[in-house]
N, C-alpha and C positions, 0 to 999 in steps of 0.2 A: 504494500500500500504506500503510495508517495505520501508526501508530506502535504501536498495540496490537499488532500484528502483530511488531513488532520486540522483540529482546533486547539484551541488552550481555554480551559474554565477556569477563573480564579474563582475560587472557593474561599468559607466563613475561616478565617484565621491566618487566610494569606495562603491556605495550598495549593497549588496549582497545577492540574492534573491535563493531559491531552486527551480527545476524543472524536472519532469519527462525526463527520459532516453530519448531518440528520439524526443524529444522538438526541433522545429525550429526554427528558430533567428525570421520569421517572426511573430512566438505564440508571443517569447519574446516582438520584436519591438513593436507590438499592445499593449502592456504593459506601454512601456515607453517612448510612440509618444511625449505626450503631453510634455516631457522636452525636446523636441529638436525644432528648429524654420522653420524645411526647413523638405519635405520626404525624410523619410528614404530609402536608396536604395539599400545597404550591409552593410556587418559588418566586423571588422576584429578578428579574433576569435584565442588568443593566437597569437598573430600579425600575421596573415596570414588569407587574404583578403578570403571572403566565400560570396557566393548569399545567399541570405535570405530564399529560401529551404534547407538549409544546416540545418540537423541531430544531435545533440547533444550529446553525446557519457559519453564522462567524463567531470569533473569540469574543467573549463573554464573563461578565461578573456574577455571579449568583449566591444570592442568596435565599434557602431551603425556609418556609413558611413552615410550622411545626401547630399542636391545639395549644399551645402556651399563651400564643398568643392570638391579640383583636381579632383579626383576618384569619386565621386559620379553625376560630371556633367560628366565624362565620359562617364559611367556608360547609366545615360537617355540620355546623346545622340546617345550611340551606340544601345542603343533598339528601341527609336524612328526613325532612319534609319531605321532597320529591319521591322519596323510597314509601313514606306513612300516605301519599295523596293516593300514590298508583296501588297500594296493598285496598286503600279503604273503599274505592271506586270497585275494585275488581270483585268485593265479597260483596259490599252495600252497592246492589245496579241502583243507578241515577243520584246516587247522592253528590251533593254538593260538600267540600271541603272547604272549610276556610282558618287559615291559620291566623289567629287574632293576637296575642304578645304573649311575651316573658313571663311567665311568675314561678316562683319557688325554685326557683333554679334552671327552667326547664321553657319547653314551649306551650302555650297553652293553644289548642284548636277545636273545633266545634264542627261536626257534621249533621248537615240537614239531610234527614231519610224522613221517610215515608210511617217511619215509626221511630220515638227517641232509643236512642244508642242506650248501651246498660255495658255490665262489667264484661258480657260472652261475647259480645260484639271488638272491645276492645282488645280481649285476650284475642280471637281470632284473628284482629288485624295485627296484634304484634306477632305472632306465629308465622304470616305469610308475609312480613317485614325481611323476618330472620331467614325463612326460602328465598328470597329475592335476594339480600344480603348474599348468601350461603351460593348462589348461581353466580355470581361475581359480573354484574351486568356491566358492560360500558353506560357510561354515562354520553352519550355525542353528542356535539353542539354540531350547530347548521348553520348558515347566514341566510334567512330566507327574505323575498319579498313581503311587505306588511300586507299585501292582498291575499298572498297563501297563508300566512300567518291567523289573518280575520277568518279565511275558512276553517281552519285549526281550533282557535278559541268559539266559535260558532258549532261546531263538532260537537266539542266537552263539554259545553255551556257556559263559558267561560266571556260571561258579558262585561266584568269591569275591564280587563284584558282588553280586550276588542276593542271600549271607547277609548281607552288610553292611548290605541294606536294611532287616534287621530293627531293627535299633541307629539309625536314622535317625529324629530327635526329628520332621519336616516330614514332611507329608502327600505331599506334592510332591517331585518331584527335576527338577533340569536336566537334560537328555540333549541332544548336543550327535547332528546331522546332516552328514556327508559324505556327499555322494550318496547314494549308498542303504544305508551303513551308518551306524549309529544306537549311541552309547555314550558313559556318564559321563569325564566327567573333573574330578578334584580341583583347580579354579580354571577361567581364564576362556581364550577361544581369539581369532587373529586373526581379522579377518573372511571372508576368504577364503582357497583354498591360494595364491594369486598372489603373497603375500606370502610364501611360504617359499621362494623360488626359492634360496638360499647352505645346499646340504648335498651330504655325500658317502657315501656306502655303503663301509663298510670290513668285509671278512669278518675274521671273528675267533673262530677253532675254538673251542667248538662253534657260537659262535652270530655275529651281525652289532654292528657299531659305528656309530652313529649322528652323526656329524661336521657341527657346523656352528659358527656365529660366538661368541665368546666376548664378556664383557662389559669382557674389558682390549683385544678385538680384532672390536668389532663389527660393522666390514665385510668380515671374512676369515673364512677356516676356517684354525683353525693347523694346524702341520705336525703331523702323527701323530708319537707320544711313545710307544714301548711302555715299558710298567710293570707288568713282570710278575709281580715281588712284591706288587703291590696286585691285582691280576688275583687273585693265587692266594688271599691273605687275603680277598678276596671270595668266593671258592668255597668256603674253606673253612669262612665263614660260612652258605652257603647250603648246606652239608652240616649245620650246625650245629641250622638252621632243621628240616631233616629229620627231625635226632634227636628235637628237642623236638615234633615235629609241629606246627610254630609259622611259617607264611608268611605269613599274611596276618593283618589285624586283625580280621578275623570270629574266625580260629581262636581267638585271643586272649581273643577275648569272651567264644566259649562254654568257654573252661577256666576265667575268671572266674566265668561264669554255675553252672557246676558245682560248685563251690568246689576245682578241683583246683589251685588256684592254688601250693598251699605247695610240690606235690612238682615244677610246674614251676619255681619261685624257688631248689629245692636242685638242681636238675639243672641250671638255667643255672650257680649259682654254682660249680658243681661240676668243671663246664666249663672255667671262666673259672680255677679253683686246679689244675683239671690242667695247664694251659696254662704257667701260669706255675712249675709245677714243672717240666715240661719244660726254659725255656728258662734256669732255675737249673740243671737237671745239662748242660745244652749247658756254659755258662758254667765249670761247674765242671771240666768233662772238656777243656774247651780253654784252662784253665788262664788265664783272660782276667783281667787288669788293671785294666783302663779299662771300666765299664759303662757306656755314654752313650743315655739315656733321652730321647726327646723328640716330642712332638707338637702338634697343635693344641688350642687354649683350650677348655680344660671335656674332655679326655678322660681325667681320672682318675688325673694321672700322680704322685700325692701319693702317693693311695692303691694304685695300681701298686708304686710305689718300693718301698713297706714290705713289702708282701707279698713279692715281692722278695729283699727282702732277710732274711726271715723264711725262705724256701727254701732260700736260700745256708749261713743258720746249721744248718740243718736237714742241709744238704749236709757239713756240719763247715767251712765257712768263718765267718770275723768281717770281715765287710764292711764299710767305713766310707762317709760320705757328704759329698760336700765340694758345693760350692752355688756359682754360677758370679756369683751376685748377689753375694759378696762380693769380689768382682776386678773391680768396676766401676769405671772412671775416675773421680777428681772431677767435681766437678760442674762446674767451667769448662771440662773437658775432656771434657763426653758432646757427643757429634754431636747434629744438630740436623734437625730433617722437614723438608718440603716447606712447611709453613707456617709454620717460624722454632721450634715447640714442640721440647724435648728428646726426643731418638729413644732411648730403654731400649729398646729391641728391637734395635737395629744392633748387628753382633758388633764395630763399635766404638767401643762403649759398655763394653766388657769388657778390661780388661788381660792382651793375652790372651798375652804375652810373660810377666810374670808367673804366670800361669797356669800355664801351661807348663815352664815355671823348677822350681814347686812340684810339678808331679806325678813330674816326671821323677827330682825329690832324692826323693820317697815310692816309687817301683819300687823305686830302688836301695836303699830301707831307710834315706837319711838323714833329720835333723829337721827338719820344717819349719814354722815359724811363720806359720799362717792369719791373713791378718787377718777381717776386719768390715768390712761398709760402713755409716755411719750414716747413713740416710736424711734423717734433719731438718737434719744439716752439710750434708751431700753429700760428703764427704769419707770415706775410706777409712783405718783407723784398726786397729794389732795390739795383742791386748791378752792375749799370751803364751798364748794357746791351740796349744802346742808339740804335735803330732801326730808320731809315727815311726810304720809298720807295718811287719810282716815279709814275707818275699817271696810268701806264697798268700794275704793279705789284698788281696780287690777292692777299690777306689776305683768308688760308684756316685756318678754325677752325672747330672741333672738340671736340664732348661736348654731352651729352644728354639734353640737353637745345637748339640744334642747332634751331630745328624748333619752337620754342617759339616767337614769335613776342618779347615778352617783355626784351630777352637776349638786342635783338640788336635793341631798340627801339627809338634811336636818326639815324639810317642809313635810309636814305630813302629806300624803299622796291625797287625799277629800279636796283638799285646796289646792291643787294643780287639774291645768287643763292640758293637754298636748296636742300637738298639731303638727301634722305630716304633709309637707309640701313638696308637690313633685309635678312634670310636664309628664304627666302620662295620656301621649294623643291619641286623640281618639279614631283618626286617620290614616288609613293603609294605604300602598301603593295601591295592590288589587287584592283578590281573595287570598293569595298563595305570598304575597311579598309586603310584609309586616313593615312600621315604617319606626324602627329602634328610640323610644324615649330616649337616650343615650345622644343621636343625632339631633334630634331637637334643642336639649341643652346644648350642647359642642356646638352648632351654630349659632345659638343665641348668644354663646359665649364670646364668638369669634368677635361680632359683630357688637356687640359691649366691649370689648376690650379693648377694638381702633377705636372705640368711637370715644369712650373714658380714660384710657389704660395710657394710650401710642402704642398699644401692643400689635404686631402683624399678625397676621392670620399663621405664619410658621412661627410667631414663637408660643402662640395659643395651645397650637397642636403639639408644641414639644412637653408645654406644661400639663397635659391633659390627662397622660396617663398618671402622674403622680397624683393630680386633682383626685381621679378615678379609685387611686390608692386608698387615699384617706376618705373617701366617701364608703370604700368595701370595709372599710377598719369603723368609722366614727359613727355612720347615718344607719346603711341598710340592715347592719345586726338590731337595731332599734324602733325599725318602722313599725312593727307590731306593737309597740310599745303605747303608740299614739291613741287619742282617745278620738280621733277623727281626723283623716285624709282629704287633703284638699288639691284638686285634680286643675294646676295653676296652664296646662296650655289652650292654646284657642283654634278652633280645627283651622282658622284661615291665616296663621300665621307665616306657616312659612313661603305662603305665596310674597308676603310681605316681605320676610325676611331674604329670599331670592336675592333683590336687587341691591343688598347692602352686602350678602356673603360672597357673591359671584365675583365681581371683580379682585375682593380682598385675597379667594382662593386660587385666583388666576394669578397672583404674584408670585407663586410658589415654584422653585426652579425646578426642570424635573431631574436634578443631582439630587435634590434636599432626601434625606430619607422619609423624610412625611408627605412628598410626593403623589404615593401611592393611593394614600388619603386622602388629599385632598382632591385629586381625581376625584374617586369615589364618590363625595361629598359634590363635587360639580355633577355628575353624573346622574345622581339624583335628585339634585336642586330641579336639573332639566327637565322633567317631569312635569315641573310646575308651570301654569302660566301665571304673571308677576302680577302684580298689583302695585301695581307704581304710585296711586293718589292715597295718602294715607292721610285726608282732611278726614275723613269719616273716622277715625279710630281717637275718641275721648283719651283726654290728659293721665285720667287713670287706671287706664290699661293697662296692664302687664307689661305686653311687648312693648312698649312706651318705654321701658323701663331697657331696653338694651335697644331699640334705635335711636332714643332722643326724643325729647319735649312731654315728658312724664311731669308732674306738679311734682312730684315725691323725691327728684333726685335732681339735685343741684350742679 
C-alpha cells in the first residue's frame, strides 16, 4: 500500500497513529476503547461533531465523544427513543408516541392507544427494545427531499413533523432508518441499536419512563428517584400548553405567521401573574415567615422575587428582602473547589450561624443589624442598616441554598414557605424531539450576560458546565424539598430570544472547542420564526429580565 493511500489521526493526548483512506472513526474507536471509561458514541473530527460511520478522507484531529459527557448522553438518548418509538408502534398498531421531558433521571413519554397503557404493555415494549437492541440494527441516515420527507411523516402520522417542514430554510432533511421505520431527529444517532444495550422501562401512570446511564454515572442506570412535584409542574405545564394551543414549534410559527402573537404574549403573561398571585394568598393565608426562593441559573428568580412581593403588598402585607450574599464568610474563610479556585456556591461559603442568629431576632420583632459583604475586600462589613419588622411582615430570600434545610436551620419548618423556580417549557420541537429546559436557560443566559455581564457568548459556554456543576451539587438534590414549583418560562420566548442569541452565537470561531455547541444551539434557534417587535411584552416579564427594559433590574 503507498503512502498516498495513508493518513495521520492525531489522537486525545497527542498520539498519532496512520490509517487507511476511508477509515471510520468506528475502525478507529475499536482501537482506543480501552482508554476511555464510558462508550464511545461520536467523535469530533477537526472540531466538528461526526457519527462514528463517518469516512476518513485526509489527516485529521479527533477527538472520541464518550456518555460522560453533554453530547454523548444526548446522543444515546436520542437513539434509545428511536429504538422505544419503533418497539411501541410495532406491538401498540396506530398508537401515537410522544416523548414529552426529563424527570427523575430518565425520559418521561406518553402513548396514545386506543386503550391507556398499564405495566404489561410496558414490560412488553421493553422486551422487544432488548430484541431490536440484541439484532444490532444500523441506524442510517439519508438526505432526502422535504417532499419525500412530508410523504414519510404523512405515512406515520407524524403531523407536527410535517408542519415544521414548512419553516425549514434546506431543500433536504436527514431522516434517520431503523428497520423499516423511517423519522427525523433533532441531532445525530449511534450507529447501530447494539450500542444501547444499559436501559430500563419504568411505567409511570399515565405514561412510561425511559431509564438509562447518566453522565455523572455513565456505566449504570441510577436508582429511580420519584419527584413528584416536578412530575406535576410538568403536567401542569402541558395543560398550560393546551390553553394556549401552543405544543409544538410549528404551532408557534403559525400564531407568529398570523400576527396573533400579542394576544398569545398577554395570555402567557397572564398565566404566569395568576400563578404567582396564587402562591402570594397561599403565603398569606398560612401566615409564612421565611419565603425561601430558589432555582437554577437564568430562571428569572430576580424578576420572580418582585413580582412576588408586589402580590404580598397587594395581599396587605410589607415584605422585606434580606440576600444571603451578605453573610458570606471572609474571604480566607470561603471553601475552596476541586481545582484549588474559591467555591461561592458551597453553603459554606455563607455564615450560616449568623444567619440564623438574625432571622430568628426579626420573627420575634427584635433589631437586627444586617451587615454587607464587600466584594473587592472580601471581607464582611455592618454599616448600621438596623432592620426591626413586626410579627405578619414576611422575610423573602433569595439564594440557591433556599431549599436546603441547613440555610435556615434554627427557623422552625411551620414558618417557612419554599419555592422552586425553574424554565421548565412547555414547548417541543415535535412529538419525538423534546426541547431541553437546560437550553432554555443557556440561552437566556447567553443573552443576559452580553447584554449585563460584556460576557460573549464563548465565555458563557465555557462557564456553563461548572454553572451546571453547582446546580447538580446545590439546587436539584432539593427541589422536592419545595413546598411549590413555579414553572418561570413562557412558550413564546424563544422566538424572542432568537434574535438577541443568533448573532452573539455566530461569533464563535469554529477552532473554539464550544464550537460544537454552539452550532447546535444555532441549529435549533433555526426552527424558530423570530419575533422581532417586543413592544407587546410588559416591563414585568420575565424574559425582560435577560433582554432588557424589565422595571426590576437596573
Amino acid at each position: 500500500m503507498s503512502n498516498k493511500d495513508m493518513i495521520k489521526i492525531s489522537l486525545k493526548g497527542g498520539t498519532t497513529i496512520e490509517v487507511r483512506k476511508g477509515t471510520t472513526l468506528e475502525e478507529i474507536k475499536d482501537k482506543v476503547k480501552e482508554e476511555y471509561d464510558a462508550l464511545i458514541v461520536a467523535a469530533k473530527v477537526n472540531n466538528n461533531l461526526k457519527e462514528l460511520n463517518f469516512t476518513l478522507k485526509d489527516n485529521s484531529q479527533i477527538e472520541f465523544i464518550d456518555l460522560s459527557t453533554s453530547i454523548g448522553h444526548r446522543i444515546y438518548q436520542r437513539s434509545l427513543s428511536f429504538v422505544f418509538i419503533r418497539a411501541a408502534m410495532e406491538l401498540l398498531t396506530g398508537c401515537k408516541v410522544s416523548v414529552e421531558h426529563s424527570l427523575s433521571k430518565g425520559l418521561y413519554c406518553e402513548i396514545d392507544y386506543k386503550e391507556p397503557i398499564n405495566e404489561e404493555h410496558v414490560k412488553a415494549i421493553e422486551k422487544r427494545m432488548t430484541e431490536i437492541i440484541d439484532e444490532d440494527i444500523p441506524l442510517v441516515k439519508n438526505c432526502i427531499s422535504k417532499e419525500e420527507a412530508k410523504n414519510i411523516f404523512k405515512e406515520f402520522g407524524m403531523d407536527a413533523k410535517e408542519k415544521l417542514l414548512k419553516y425549514r430554510e434546506k431543500d433536504c432533511i436527514n431522516i434517520y432508518s431503523c428497520g423499516w421505520l423511517r423519522n427525523y431527529f433533532y441531532g445525530y444517532m449511534v450507529p447501530s441499536t447494539g450500542y444501547l444495550k444499559k436501559f430500563r422501562l419504568r411505567y409511570y401512570m399515565p405514561g412510561v419512563i425511559i431509564q438509562f446511564p447518566t453522565k455523572e454515572q455513565p456505566n449504570d442506570i441510577p436508582e429511580f428517584v420519584e419527584q413528584p412535584k416536578l412530575a406535576y409542574i410538568f403536567r401542569e405545564a402541558e395543560k398550560w400548553g393546551n390553553i394556549l394551543n401552543v405544543g409544538y414549534v410549528a404551532n408557534l410559527n403559525e400564531i407568529i405567521e398570523k400576527n396573533k402573537i400579542p394576544e398569545l404574549i398577554r395570555v402567557a403573561e397572564a398565566l404566569h401573574e395568576k400563578k404567582i398571585a396564587q402562591i402570594a394568598d397561599e403565603i398569606t393565608n398560612k401566615k409564612k415567615r421565611v419565603v425561601l426562593i430558589a432555582g437554577p441559573s437564568s430562571s428569572g428568580k430576580t424578576t420572580f422575587a418582585q413580582r412576588l412581593l408586589i402580590q404580598l403588598k397587594v395581599n396587605g402585607l410589607n415584605p422585606i428582602t434580606l440576600s444571603t450574599d451578605d453573610y458570606f464568610v471572609d474571604r480566607e474563610l470561603t471553601p475552596r473547589d476541586d481545582e484549588g479556585n474559591y467555591d461561592f456556591e458551597a453553603l459554606e461559603a455563607v455564615d450560616v450561624e449568623l444567619f440564623n442568629q438574625h432571622l430568628t431576632k426579626l420573627i420575634q420583632g427584635r433589631e437586627v443589624n444586617i451587615p454587607s459583604f464587600d466584594f473587592l475586600t472580601g471581607k464582611r462589613k455592618c454599616n448600621g442598616n438596623k432592620i426591626k419588622i413586626h410579627k405578619e411582615q414576611p422575610i423573602i430570600i433569595e439564594g440557591i441554598h433556599g431549599l436546603n434545610e441547613k440555610l435556615t436551620k434554627d427557623i422552625p419548618h411551620d414558618k417557612k414557605f419554599k419555592i422552586y423556580i425553574s424554565a421548565l417549557t412547555q414547548l417541543n420541537i415535535d412529538n419525538h424531539n423534546r426541547i431541553p429546559t437546560t437550553d432554555t436557560r443557556l440561552i437566556r443566559r447567553i443573552v443576559r450576560d452580553s447584554k449585563y455581564r460584556g460576557h460573549s457568548a464563548l465565555t458563557t459556554l465555557r462557564l456553563w458546565k461548572s454553572v451546571r456543576r453547582g446546580e447538580e451539587r446545590n439546587i436539584f438534590p432539593f427541589q422536592e424539598e419545595a413546598d411549590i414549583m413555579f414553572n418561570s418560562a413562557l412558550v413564546y420566548e424563544l422566538a424572542v430570544l432568537k434574535k438577541y442569541a443568533t448573532p452573539l452565537l455566530k461569533e464563535i470561531d469554529d477552532k473554539e472547542p464550544e464550537y460544537v455547541e454552539a452550532k447546535r444551539l444555532l441549529k435549533f434557534l433555526s426552527y424558530f420564526k423570530s419575533i422581532d417587535d417586543d413592544k407587546y411584552i410588559l416591563q414585568t416579564s420575565i424574559i425582560k429580565e435577560f433582554i432588557g427594559g424589565s422595571c426590576f433590574v437596573e
